[in-house]
N, C-alpha and C positions, 0 to 999 in steps of 0.2 A: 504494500500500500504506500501510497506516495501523498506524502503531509507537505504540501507549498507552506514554505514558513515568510512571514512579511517582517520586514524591518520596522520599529518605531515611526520613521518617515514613511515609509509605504502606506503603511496602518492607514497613517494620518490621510494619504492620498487619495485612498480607496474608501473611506469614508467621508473626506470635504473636512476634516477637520483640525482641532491644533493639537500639538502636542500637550497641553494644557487640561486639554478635555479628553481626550486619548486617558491619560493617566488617571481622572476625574470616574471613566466610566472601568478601568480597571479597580481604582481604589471602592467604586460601588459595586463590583464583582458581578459586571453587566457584559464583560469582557476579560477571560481568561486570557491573562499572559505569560508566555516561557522566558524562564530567564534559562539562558545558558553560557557560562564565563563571563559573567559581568553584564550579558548585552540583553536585552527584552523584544525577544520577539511574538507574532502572532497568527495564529494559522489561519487561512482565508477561510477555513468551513467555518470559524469563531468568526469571524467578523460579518461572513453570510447569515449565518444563524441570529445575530443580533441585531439585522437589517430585516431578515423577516419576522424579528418578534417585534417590530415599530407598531405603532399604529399606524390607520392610514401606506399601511405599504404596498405598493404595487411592484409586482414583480420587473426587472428588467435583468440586462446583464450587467455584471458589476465591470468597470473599468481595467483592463490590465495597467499595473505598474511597474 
């Protein structure tokens, strides 16, 4: 099985959002994050999963980054 892991920046990309709130919805544990040697990253099915738990969401395709 093949896990796409996103960088902190990606994260932010692929959501429209800041690093600020990236972190915001990690510390609300609305978004599971890996750390591995110091760095934080996240896996796009966590970041899809918490796009289609939104309200109001319509499906589309999420942007490659």
């Amino acid at each position: 099985m093949h896990t796409e892991l996103l960088s902190v920046k990606e994260a932010c990309v692929a959501l429209n959002c800041g690093v600020t709130k990236l972190y915001k919805l990690f510390n609300d544990q609305k978004i599971k994050a890996i750390k591995c040697e110091g760095r934080t990253f996240v896996t796009r099915a966590e970041i899809e999963a918490f796009i289609a738990s939104l309200e109001n969401y319509k499906p589309q395709k999420m942007r490659d980054v």
